[in-house]
N, C-alpha and C positions, 0 to 999 in steps of 0.2 A: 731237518738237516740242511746244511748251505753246501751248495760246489760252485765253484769260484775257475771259471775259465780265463786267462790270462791269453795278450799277445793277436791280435787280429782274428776274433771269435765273430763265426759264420752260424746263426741257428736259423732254418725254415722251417714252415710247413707249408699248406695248401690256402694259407691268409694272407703272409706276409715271409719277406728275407729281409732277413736283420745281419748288419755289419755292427762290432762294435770292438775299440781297444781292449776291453776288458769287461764279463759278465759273471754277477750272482745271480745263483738260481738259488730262492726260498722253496725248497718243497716242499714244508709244509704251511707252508702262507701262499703258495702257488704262486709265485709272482718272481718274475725276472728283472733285476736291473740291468740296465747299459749304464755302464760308470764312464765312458767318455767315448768322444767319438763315434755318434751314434749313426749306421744311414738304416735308411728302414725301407724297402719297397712294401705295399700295400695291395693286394691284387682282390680288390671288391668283386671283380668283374672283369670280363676279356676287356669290357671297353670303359673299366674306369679303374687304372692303376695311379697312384698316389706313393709320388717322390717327400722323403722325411729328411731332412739331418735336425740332431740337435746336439748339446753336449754332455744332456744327462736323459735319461728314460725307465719308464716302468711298464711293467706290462701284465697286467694281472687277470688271472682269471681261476674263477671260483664261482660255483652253482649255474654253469652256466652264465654265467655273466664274464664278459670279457672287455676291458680298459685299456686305454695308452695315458700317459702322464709322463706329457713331453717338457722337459726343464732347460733353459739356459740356453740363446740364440738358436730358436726354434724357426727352423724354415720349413714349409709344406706348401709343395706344385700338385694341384690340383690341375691338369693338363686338359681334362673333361669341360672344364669350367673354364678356364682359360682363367685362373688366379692363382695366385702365391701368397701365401700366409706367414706374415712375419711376426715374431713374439719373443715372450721369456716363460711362458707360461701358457701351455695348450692341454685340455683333458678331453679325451675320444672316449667319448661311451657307443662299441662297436654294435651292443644290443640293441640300443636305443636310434642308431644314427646320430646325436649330439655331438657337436662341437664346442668345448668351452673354451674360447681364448682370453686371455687378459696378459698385464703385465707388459707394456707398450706394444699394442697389437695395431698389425697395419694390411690391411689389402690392397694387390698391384692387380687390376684386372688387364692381363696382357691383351687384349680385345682391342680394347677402344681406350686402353690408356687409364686409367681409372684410378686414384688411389684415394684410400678410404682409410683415415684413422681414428680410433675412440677409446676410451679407456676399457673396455670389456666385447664383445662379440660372442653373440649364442649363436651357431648357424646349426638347421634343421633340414639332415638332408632330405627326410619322408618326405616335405614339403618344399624342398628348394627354398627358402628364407632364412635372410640372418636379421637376427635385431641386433641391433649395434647402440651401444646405450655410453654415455655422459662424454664432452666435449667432441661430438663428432664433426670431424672434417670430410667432406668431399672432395676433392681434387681433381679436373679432366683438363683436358686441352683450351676450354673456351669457358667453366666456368670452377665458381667455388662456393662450396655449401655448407653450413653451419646449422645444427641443431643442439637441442639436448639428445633426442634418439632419432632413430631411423628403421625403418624395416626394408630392406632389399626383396626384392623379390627377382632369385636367380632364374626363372623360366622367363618373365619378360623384359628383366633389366630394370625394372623401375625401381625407384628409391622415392618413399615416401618421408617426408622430415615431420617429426611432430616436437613439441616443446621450445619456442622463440623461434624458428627455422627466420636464417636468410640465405639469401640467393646472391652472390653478385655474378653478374653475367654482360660483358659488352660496357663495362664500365657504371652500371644499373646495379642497384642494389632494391633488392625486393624482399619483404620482410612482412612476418604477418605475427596476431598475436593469439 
């Protein structure tokens, strides 16, 4: 059966609070649309809540497993991390901790200035690592980095480049093969 809340629909529980213009609930597919206007709080943890908007969402959950499939000028403040996630296309597997982004995805690391674009992003929260794979850009203050991928490593900050990696730095371009 479907029910269909209309007009500024407010749903929690003890994961997350969702705002949204207008919600389907499948109950027998288990799964809730946000049809526009979506905001989502996120509450992993006292000390790691996760700000959402997008303009379309899914939220599924079934056997114990539970999704987000975030659609259409996806933004996500990850405030723990000191990053923001920009996209068109993001899928949260909440069992697994995965992040799948694609669809012009870019990271701003509010830290140190940092912005990181590529055409896809897996970030792995078990492990703090995103791999970031095909035309990846780095971007900071002082330099700029080009691979074909990358692995972050969000506990110490490093970004290792692999496939053509160059560096320009100080007006120096470094490049290895």
């Amino acid at each position: 059966s479907l029910i269909t809340l209309l007009d500024n629909v407010i749903i929690t529980n003890t994961e997350y609070y969702s705002t949204s213009s207008a919600v389907d609930y499948f109950v027998s597919k288990k799964n809730i649309n946000f049809t526009s206007n979506v905001n989502i709080i996120m509450n992993e943890s006292v000390s790691n809540i996760i700000y959402i908007k997008c303009s379309k969402a899914v939220y599924e959950f079934f056997d114990n497993k539970k999704k987000y499939k975030l659609r259409n000028n996806v933004i996500v403040d990850y405030p723990r991390d000191n990053s923001i996630v920009y996209c068109n296309l993001l899928d949260y597997d909440m069992n697994e901790k995965i992040t799948y982004i694609s669809e012009s995805p870019s990271i701003t690391n509010t830290q140190n200035n940092m912005l990181i674009i590529s055409d896809v992003m897996t970030k792995y929260d078990k492990t703090k690592q995103m791999v970031i794979t095909g035309n990846v850009k780095i971007i900071d203050k002082k330099n700029n980095a080009f691979s074909d991928y990358a692995v972050y490593n969000q506990n110490t900050g490093i970004i290792k480049l692999y496939g053509n990696p160059k560096l320009i730095s100080d007006n120096n371009i470094f490049k290895s093969e």
